[in-house]
C-alpha positions as CSV (number, residue, x, y, z in Angstrom):
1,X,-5.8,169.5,196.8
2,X,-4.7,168.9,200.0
3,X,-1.5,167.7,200.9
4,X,-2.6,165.1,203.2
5,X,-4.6,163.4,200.6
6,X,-4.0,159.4,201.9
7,X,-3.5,159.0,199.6
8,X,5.7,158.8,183.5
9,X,6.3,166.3,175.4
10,X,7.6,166.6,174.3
11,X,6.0,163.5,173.7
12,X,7.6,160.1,174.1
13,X,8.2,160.0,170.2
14,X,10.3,158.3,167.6
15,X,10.7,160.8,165.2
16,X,10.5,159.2,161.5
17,X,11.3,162.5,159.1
18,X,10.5,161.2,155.8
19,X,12.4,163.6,153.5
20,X,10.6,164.8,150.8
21,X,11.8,166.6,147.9
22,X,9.4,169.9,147.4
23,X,7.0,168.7,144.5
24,X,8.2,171.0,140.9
25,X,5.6,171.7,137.9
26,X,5.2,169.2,136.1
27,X,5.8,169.8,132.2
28,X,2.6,168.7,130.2
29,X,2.9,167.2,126.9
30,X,-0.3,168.3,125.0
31,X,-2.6,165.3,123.4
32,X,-4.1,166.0,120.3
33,X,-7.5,166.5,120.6
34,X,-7.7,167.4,124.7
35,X,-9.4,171.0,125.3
36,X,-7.6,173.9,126.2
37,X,-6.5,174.9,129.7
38,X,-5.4,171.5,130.7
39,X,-1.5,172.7,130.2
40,X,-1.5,174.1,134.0
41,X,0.9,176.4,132.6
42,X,2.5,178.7,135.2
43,X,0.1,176.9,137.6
44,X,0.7,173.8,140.0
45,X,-1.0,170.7,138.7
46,X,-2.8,168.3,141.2
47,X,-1.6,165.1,140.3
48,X,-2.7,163.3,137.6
49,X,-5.7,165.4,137.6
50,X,-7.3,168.0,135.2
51,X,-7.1,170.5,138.3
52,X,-5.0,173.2,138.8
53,X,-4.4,175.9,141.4
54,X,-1.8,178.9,141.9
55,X,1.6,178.5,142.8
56,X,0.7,180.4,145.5
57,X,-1.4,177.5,147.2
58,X,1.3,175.5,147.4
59,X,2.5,174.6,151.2
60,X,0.3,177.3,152.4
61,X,-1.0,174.7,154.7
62,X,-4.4,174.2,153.5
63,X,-5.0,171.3,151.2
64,X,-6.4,172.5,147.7
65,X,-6.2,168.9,145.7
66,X,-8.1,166.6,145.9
67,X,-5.7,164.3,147.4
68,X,-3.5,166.9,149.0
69,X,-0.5,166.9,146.2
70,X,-0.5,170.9,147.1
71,X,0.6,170.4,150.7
72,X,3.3,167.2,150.0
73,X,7.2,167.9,149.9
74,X,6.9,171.3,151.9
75,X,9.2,170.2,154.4
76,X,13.0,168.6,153.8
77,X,16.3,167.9,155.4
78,X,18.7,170.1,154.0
79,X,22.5,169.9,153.5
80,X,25.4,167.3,155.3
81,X,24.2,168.9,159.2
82,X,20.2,167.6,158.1
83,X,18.7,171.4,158.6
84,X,15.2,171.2,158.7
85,X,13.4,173.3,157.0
86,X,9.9,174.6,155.4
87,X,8.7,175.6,151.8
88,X,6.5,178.6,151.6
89,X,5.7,180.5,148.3
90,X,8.4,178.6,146.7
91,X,10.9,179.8,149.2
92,X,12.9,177.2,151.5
93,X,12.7,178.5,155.7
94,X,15.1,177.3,157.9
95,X,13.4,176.4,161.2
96,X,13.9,179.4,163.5
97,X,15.8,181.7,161.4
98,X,14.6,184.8,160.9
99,X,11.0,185.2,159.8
100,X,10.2,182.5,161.3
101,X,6.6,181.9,162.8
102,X,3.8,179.9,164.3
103,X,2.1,178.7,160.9
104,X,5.7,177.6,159.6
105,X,5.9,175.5,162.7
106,X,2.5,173.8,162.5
107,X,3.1,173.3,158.5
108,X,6.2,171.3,159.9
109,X,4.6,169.3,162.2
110,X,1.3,168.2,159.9
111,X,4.4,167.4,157.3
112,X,6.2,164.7,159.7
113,X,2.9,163.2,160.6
114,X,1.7,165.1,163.6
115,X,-1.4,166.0,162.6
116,X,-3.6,166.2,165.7
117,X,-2.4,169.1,167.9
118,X,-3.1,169.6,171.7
119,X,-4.9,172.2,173.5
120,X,-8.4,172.2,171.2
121,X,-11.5,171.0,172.3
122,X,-13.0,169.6,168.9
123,X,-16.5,168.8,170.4
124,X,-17.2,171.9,172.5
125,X,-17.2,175.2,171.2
126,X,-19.1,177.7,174.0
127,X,-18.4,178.0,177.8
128,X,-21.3,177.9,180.9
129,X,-21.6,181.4,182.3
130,X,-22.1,181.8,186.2
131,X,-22.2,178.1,186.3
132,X,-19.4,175.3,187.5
133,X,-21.0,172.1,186.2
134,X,-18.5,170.8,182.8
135,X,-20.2,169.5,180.1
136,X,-18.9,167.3,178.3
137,X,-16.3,168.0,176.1
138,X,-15.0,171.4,178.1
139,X,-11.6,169.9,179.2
140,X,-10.9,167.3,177.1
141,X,-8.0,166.5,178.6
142,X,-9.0,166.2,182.0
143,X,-8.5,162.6,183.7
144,X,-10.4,160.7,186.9
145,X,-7.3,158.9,189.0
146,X,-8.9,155.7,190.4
147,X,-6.5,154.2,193.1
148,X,-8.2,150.6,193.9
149,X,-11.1,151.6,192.0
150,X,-11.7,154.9,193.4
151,X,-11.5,158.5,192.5
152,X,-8.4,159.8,194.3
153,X,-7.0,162.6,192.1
154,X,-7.2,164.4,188.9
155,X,-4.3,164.6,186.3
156,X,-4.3,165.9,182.5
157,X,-3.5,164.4,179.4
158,X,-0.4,165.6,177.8
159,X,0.5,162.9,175.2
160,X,-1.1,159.6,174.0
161,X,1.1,157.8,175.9
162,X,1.7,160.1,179.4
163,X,-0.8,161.8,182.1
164,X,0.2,164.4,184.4
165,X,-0.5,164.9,187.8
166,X,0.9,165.7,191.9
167,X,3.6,163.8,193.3
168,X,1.1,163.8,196.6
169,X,-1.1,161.6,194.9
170,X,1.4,159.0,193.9
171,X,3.9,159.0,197.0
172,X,4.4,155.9,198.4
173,X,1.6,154.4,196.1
174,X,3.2,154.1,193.2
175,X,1.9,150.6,192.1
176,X,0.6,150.9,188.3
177,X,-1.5,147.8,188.8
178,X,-3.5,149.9,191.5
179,X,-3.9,152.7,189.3
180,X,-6.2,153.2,186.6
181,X,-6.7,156.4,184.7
182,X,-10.2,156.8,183.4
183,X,-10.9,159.6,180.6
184,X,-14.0,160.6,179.1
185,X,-16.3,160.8,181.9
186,X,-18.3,164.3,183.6
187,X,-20.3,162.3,186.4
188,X,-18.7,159.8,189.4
189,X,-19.4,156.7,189.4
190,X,-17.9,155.2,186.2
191,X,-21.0,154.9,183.5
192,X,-19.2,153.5,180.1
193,X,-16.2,155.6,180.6
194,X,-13.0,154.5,179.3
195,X,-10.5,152.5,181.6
196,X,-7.0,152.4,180.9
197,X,-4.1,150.5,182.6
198,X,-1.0,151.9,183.9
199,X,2.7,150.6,183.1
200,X,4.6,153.1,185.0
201,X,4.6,156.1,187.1
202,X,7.1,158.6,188.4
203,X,7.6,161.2,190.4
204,X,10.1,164.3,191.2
205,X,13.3,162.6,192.7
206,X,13.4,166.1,195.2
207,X,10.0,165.6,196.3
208,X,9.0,164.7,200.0
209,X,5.4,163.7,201.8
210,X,6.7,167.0,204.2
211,X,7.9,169.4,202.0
212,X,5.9,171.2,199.2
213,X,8.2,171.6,196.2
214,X,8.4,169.4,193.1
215,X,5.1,168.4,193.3
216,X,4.8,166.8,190.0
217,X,4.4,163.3,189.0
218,X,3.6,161.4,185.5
219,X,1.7,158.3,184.2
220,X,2.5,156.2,181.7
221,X,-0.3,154.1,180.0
222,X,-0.2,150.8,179.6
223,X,-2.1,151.4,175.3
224,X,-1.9,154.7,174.0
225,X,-5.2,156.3,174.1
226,X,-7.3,157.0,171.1
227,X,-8.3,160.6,170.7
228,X,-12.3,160.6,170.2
229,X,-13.4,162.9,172.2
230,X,-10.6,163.4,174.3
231,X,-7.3,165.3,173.4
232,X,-4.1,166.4,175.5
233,X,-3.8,170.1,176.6
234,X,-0.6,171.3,175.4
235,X,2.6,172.0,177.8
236,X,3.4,176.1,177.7
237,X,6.6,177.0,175.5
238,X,10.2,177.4,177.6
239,X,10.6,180.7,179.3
240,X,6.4,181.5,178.5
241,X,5.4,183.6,181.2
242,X,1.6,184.0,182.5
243,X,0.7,187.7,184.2
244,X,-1.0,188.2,187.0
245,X,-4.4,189.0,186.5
246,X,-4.8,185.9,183.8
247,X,-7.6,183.8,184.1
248,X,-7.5,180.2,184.3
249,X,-9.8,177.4,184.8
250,X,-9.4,174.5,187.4
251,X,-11.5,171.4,187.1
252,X,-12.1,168.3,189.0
253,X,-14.1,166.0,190.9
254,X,-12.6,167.4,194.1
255,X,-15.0,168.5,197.7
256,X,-17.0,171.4,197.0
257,X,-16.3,172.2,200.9
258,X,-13.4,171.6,203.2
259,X,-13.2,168.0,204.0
260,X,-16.2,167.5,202.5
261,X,-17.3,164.7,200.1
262,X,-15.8,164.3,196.8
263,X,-18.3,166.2,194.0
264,X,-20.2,163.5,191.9
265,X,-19.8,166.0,188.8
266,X,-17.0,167.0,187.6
267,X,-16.7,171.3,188.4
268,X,-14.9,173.9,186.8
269,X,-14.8,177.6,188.3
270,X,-12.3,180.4,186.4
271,X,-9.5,181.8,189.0
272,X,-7.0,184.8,188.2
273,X,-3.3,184.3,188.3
274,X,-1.5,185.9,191.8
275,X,2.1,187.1,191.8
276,X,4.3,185.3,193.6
277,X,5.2,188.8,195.7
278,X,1.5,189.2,196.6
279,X,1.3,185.3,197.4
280,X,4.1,185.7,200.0
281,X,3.0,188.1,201.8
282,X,2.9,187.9,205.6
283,X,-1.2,187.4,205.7
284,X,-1.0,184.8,202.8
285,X,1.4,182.2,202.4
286,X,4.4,184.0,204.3
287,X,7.3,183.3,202.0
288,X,6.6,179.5,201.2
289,X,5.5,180.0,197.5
290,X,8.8,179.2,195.5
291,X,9.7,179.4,191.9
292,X,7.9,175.8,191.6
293,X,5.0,177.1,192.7
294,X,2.3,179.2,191.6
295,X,-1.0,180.9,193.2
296,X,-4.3,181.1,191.9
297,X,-7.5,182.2,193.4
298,X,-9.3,185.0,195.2
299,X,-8.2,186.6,198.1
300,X,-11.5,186.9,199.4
301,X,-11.9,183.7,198.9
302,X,-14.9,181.7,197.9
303,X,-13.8,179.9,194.9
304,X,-10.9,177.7,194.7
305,X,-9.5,173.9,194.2
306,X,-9.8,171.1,197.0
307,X,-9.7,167.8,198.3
308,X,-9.9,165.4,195.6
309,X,-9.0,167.9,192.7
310,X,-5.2,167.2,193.6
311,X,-3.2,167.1,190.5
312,X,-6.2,168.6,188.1
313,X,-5.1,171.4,185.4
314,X,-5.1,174.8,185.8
315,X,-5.4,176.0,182.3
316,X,-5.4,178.6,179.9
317,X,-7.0,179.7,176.9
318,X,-3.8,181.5,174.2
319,X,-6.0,182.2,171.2
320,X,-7.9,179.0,171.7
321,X,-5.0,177.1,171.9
322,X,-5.2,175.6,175.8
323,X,-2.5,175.3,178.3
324,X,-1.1,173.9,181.1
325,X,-0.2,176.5,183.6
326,X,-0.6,174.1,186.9
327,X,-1.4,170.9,188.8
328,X,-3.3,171.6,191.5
329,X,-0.7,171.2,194.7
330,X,-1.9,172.5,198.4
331,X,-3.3,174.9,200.1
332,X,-4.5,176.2,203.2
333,X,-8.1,174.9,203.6
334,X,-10.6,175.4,200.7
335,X,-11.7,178.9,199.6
336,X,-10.6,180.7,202.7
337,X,-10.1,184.0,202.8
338,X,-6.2,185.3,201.9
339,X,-5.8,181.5,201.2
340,X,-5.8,180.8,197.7
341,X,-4.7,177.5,196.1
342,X,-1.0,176.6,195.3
343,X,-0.4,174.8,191.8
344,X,2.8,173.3,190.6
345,X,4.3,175.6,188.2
346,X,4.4,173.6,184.9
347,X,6.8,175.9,183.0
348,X,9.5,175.1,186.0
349,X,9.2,171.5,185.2
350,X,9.6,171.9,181.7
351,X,13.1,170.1,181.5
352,X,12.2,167.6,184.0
353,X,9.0,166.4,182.2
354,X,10.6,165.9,178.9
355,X,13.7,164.0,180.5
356,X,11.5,161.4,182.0
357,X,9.6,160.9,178.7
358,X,12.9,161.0,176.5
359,X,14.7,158.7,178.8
360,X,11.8,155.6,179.3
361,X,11.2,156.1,175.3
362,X,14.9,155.5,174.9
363,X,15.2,152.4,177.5
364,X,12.2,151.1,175.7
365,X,13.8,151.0,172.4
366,X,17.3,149.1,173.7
367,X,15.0,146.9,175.5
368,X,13.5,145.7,172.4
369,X,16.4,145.9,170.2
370,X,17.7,143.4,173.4
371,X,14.9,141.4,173.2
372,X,14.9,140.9,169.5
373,X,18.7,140.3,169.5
374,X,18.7,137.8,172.6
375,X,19.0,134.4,170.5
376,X,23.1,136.4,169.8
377,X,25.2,136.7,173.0
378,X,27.5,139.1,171.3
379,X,24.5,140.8,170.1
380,X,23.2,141.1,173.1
381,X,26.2,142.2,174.4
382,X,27.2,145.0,171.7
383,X,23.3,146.3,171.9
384,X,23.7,146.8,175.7
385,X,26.4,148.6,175.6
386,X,25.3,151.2,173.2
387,X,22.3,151.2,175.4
388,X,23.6,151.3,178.5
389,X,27.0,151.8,178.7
C-alpha cells in the first residue's frame, strides 16, 4: 500500500417504484359442493389457491404462498408529496418515523426490486483460524486491479456497476482501456477468472501524487457484473462510527515483506482499529493522520497491509452484515513497529462517492435521451438544456 506504487451507492440506480396497493381479503363466494375451510375467513388467502395463512404473515417479510401473494403490495406511495411507506401487521409505516427499524427497511427494499443485498458471503460460512491464506468465497467482494495485464492494486466491489479503490493507484493512469478488473480469483496468475472492461474511472479532485488525503478513486465497468459467487460489501451508514479496538480484515495480493514480491495467493490477516489520537502521536505518525484517514494495525507490528494491496478493503463484520471501513492508503514500511497501516476513511467519503455515482448515472440518461432524440434539432436542443443547462 505504498504510496509510491508506479503505478467511478448508493448505487448508480434508476429507481422504478411500482406502487402497489396493499393486497385486502378477498371475499369468497362459497360453491356448492366445495368442503369446508376453503372460506379463508378472517385469514389471508394466497391467490387463487386453496391455502391460507394468518393475517399476521402478511408483509412480515418472509414469503408463505406459494407464489409470494403474502409479501406483494407491502410497500406504497402515499399522499400528493409520494411518502413512502411500509405495511406491517396491517399497519402503514412511514419510512423513518418513529418505530422505524432495520427489517422495515429491508422489506422496502426487496419490495422495489432490490433483492440481493451487500455485505453477505453466500458461499462461505466459517473463517481460517491462525491462518492468512482466503479461500474462496471469504471476501466476495474483493477485486485483482490489472493495469496492462498485471496485478497492480486491489479495490472492492460496491455496486454492479462501480469498484472502489486508492487514488494512488489510478493517478496519472487513468486510461480504462489499460485497466481491467478481474473478480472471482484467490491465486495470481489469472486461471478462468472473470475479466471485465473498464468505461470510466475517477478520482478525488483534492488528491495529489504528494500529499496523502483523499485517497479514494472509483471504477466504472464497462457490463455490470453478475453476482455468482461474488457480491459487493456494503458502504457503512452516514455518521456510523467504528471504536477503537474493532477488528477488521484486510485482504489482498499485496508483498508479504517490504518491497518484496507481490503474494501469488490472495492473504487476509485481522487488524484492530487505532484512534486517531494514538495514531498521531509523536512515535507514530506525528500528526499526519487526518479525518480522511484511518489507522489499523499493531503497534508492535508484524501484521499489516503492503505493496500491492493498495486500495484493498478493510472490512468489518456488523452482525454478519460486512462493511467497508477502508481502502488500504500508505504507510510507513510494512509491519514495522509503531507503524501501522493508514486506510482511507470510507465514512468521510460518503457524500463524495455517491455524487460521482449520482452525477455519471444522470449524464448517462441525457446522453441517451440525446441520442434517441438526435434525428429533432429542437429536440435535441430542449433535451440538452434540461440536461445541461
Amino acid at each position: 500500500h505504498s504510496l509510491w506504487d508506479p503505478h467511478y451507492i448508493h448505487s448508480y440506480t434508476f429507481y422504478h417504484l411500482f406502487v402497489l396497493s396493499p393486497l385486502s381479503t378477498p371475499s369468497i363466494t362459497p360453491l356448492m359442493g366445495s368442503p369446508m375451510g376453503l372460506s379463508c375467513a378472517g385469514q389471508f388467502r394466497c391467490g387463487s389457491s386453496p391455502k391460507c395463512i394468518r393475517p399476521s404473515s402478511q408483509c412480515d417479510g418472509e414469503v408463505h404462498c406459494d407464489n409470494g401473494e403474502d409479501e406483494l403490495g407491502c410497500v406504497r406511495l402515499s399522499g400528493r408529496s409520494s411518502v413512502l411507506q411500509v405495511q406491517r401487521g396491517g399497519v402503514w409505516k412511514t419510512v423513518c418515523s418513529e418505530g422505524w427499524n432495520n427489517w422495515l427497511g429491508v422489506s422496502a427494499c426487496k419490495q422495489l426490486g432490490y433483492s440481493r443485498f451487500c455485505g453477505s458471503r453466500p458461499k462461505y460460512h466459517t473463517r481460517i483460524v491462525g491462518g492468512n491464506i482466503s479461500k474462496p468465497g471469504q471476501f466476495p467482494w474483493q477485486v485483482s486491479l490489472h493495469f496492462n495485464s498485471e496485478h497492480l492494486c486491489g479495490g472492492s466491489i460496491i455496486t454492479s456497476r462501480w469498484v472502489l479503490t486508492a487514488a494512488h493507484c489510478v493517478y496519472g493512469f487513468a486510461f480504462p482501456s489499460m485497466w481491467a478488473v478481474l473478480v472471482g480469483l484467490t491465486e495470481q496468475p489469472v486461471h478462468g477468472a472473470q475479466s471485465l472492461a473498464v468505461e470510466q474511472i475517477i478520482y478525488h479532485a483534492h488528491y495529489r501524487s504528494n500529499r496523502l488525503d483523499y485517497d479514494i478513486a472509483l471504477m466504472k465497468l464497462a457490463t455490470p457484473l453478475a453476482f455468482n459467487g461474488i457480491g459487493p460489501i456494503c458502504l457503512p451508514n452516514y455518521g456510523e462510527e467504528f471504536e477503537e479496538g474493532t477488528v477488521c480484515w484486510i485482504s489482498g495480493w499485496g508483498a508479504t515483506e517490504d518491497e518484496g514480491e507481490a503474494s501469488v495467493v490472495l492473504r487476509s490477516a485481522r487488524v484492530p482499529l487505532i484512534s486517531t489520537k494514538t495514531c498521531n502521536q509523536p512515535d507514530v505518525y506525528q500528526g499526519f493522520i487526518s479525518s480522511w484517514m484511518i489507522c489499523a494495525g499493531y503497534l508492535e507490528g508484524g501484521t499489516d497491509s503492503c505493496q500491492g494491496d493498495s486500495g484493498g478493503p478493510l472490512a468489518y463484520e456488523d452482525s454478519s452484515v460486512w462493511k467497508l471501513v477502508g481502502a488500504t492508503s500508505w504507510g510507513n514500511g510494512c509491519a514495522l513497529r509503531n507503524k501501522p497501516g493508514v486506510y482511507t476513511r470510507i465514512t468521510q467519503a460518503l457524500s463524495w462517492i455517491r455524487q460521482q455515482m449520482e452525477t455519471l448515472a444522470f449524464m448517462f440518461t441525457c446522453r441517451r435521451r440525446l441520442d434517441i432524440q438526435s434525428t429533432s434539432k429542437l429536440s435535441v436542443h430542449l433535451q440538452s438544456s434540461q440536461c445541461f443547462g
